[in-house]
VMD Tcl script that draws the C-alpha trace (Angstrom):
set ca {
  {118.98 -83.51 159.96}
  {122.10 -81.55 161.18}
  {121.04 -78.69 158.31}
  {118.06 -77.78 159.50}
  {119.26 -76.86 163.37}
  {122.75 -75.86 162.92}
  {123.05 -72.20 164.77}
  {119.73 -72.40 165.34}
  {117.68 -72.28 168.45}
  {115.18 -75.47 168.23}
  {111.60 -76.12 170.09}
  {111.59 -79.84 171.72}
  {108.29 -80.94 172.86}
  {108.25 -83.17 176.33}
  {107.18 -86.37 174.88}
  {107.32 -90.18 175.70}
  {110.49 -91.63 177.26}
  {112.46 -89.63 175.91}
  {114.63 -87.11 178.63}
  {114.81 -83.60 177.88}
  {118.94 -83.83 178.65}
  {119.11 -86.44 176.01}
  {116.77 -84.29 173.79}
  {119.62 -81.31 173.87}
  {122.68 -83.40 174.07}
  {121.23 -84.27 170.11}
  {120.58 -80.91 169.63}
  {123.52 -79.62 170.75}
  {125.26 -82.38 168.70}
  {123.55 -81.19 165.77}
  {125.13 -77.92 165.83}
  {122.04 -76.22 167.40}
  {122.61 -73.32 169.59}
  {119.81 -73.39 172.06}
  {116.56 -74.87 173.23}
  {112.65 -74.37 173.82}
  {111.48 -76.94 175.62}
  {107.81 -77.26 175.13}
  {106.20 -79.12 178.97}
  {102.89 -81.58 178.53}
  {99.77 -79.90 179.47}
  {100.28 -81.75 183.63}
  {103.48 -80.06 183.84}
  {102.30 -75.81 183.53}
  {105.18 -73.63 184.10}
  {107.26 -76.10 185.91}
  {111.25 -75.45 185.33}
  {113.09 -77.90 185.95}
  {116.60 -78.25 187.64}
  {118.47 -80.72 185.04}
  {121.84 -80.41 183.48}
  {121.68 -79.66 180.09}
  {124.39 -79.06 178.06}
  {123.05 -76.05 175.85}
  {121.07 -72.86 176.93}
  {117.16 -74.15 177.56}
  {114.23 -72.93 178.65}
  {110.92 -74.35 179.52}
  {107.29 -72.63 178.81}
  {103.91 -74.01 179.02}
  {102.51 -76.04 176.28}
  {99.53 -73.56 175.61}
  {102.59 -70.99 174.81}
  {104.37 -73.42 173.03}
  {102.85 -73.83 169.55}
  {103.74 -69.78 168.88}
  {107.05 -69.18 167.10}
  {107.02 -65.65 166.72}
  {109.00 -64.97 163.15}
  {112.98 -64.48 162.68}
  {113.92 -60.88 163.22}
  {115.40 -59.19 160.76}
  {118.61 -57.93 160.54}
  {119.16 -54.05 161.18}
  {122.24 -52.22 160.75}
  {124.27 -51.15 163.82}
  {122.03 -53.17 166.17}
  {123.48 -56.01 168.53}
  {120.13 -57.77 168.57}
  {121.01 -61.17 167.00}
  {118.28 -62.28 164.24}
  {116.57 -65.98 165.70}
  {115.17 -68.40 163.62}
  {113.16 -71.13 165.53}
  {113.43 -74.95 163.81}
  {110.71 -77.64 165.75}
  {112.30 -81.19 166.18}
}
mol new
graphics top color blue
foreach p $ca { graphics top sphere $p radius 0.5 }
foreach p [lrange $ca 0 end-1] q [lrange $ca 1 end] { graphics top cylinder $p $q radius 0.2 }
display resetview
C-alpha cells in the first residue's frame, strides 16, 4: 500500500527468494524514501555490495526488530523527523 511508505524510510526483512534490489526497486516505487534491510540470523553484519536504487542499509537481525520512535519535530533544528513503516 503506496500510503503507508510514501516519504517514509521502510524495514525489509531478507526473506525467501525474494532479492533485496527487487525489495527497494518496490519501495522506491512506492514513494518510500529509504531502506532498513533486516539480514537472516546466517548472514550477521554482512553488507552487501548490490545496486540499489534508494539509500539502504543492512544491520543484523538481532538489531532489527527495534524501531526506535519518530522524532519529533523541534523548531530551528535541521534534524529531519523519521518514521519507520515494516513491509
Amino acid at each position: 500500500d503506496p500510503s503507508k511508505v510514501k516519504g517514509k524510510i521502510v524495514a525489509c526483512d531478507r526473506e525467501g527468494n525474494i532479492k533485496s534490489v527487487a525489495e527497494g526497486q518496490e519501495a522506491s516505487s512506492a514513494g518510500a524514501k529509504g531502506m532498513l534491510l533486516n539480514n537472516r540470523p546466517q548472514q550477521g553484519k554482512t553488507s552487501l555490495a548490490e545496486p540499489h536504487v534508494l539509500s539502504c542499509v543492512t544491520r543484523p537481525q538481532n538489531e532489527s526488530k527495534y524501531h526506535p520512535p519518530a522524532a519529533p519535530e523541534r523548531a530551528g533544528s535541521h534534524a529531519p523527523a523519521y518514521d519507520i513503516t515494516s513491509m
